[in-house]
PLY file of the C-alpha trace (Angstrom):
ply
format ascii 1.0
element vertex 89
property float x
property float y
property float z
element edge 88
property int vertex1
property int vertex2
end_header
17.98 52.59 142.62
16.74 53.92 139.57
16.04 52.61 136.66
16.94 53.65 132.80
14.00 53.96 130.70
13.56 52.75 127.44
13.86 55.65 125.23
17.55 56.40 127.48
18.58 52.58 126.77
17.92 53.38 122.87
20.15 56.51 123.11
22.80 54.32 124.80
22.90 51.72 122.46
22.77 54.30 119.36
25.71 56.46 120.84
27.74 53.53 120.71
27.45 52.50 117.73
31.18 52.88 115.80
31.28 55.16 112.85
31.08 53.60 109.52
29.01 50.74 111.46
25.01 51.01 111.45
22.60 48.62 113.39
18.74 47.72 112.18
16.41 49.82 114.14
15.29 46.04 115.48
18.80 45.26 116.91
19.10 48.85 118.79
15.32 47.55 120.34
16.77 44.33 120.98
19.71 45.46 122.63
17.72 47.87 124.79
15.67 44.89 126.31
12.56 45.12 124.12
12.91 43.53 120.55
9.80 43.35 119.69
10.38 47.50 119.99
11.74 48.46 116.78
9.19 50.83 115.76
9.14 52.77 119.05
12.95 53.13 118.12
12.16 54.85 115.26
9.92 57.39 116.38
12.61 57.95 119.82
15.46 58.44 117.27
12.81 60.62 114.99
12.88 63.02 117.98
16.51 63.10 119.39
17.59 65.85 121.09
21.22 64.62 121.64
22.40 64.94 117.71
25.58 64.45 116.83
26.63 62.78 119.92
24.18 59.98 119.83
24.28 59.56 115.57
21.27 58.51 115.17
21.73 58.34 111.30
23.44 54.85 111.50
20.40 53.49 112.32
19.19 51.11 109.26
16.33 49.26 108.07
16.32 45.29 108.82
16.60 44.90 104.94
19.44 46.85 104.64
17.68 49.88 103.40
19.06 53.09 104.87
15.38 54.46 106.18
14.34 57.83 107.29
16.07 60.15 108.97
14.97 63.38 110.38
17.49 65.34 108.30
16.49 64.14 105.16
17.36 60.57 103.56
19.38 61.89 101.02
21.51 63.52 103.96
21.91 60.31 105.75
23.31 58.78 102.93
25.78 60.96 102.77
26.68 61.08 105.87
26.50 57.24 105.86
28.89 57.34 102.61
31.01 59.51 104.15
31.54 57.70 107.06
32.46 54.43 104.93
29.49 52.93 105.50
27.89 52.90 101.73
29.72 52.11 98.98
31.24 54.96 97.19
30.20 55.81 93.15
0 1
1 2
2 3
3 4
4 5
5 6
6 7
7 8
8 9
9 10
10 11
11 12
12 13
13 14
14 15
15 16
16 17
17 18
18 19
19 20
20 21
21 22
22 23
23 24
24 25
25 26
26 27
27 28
28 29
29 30
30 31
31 32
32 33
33 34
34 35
35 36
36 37
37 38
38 39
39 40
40 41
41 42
42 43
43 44
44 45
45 46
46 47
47 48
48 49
49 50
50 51
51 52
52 53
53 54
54 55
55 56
56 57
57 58
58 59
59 60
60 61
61 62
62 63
63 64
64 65
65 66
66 67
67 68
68 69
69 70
70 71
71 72
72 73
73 74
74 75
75 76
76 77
77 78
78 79
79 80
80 81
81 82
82 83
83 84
84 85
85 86
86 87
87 88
């Protein structure tokens, strides 16, 4: 039998999420079995191979904040604002 890793968990959970929905980096670790994790999601989504079909951009900060993103901030607020997600000026 084998048996998913963490880092393909993570990719799972992120593909899935909706767009113009996000999740905290802490919930994607959480729902991948490790919640005490949420760094080591950051630094798996830092290094994704599988963008844009696992959008790792709607990935969010616990307090809301929108975070890094290895495109740029600035461009993940777009895309996040263009998906819905952020509330238009």
């Amino acid at each position: 039998m084998h048996k998913s890793s963490f880092k393909d968990k993570v990719f799972v959970v992120v593909s899935r999420i909706p767009c113009g929905q996000t999740l905290s980096y802490k919930e994607v670790a959480k729902l991948a079995g490790r919640p005490k994790a949420y760094r080591a999601v950051g630094n798996i989504l830092h290094r994704n191979p599988h963008w844009p079909k696992v959008s790792c951009h709607r990935v969010i900060r616990s307090d809301g904040k929108i975070g890094g993103w290895a495109g740029g901030a600035k461009k993940k607020a777009l895309l996040l604002k263009k998906e819905g997600f952020l509330k238009r000026d």
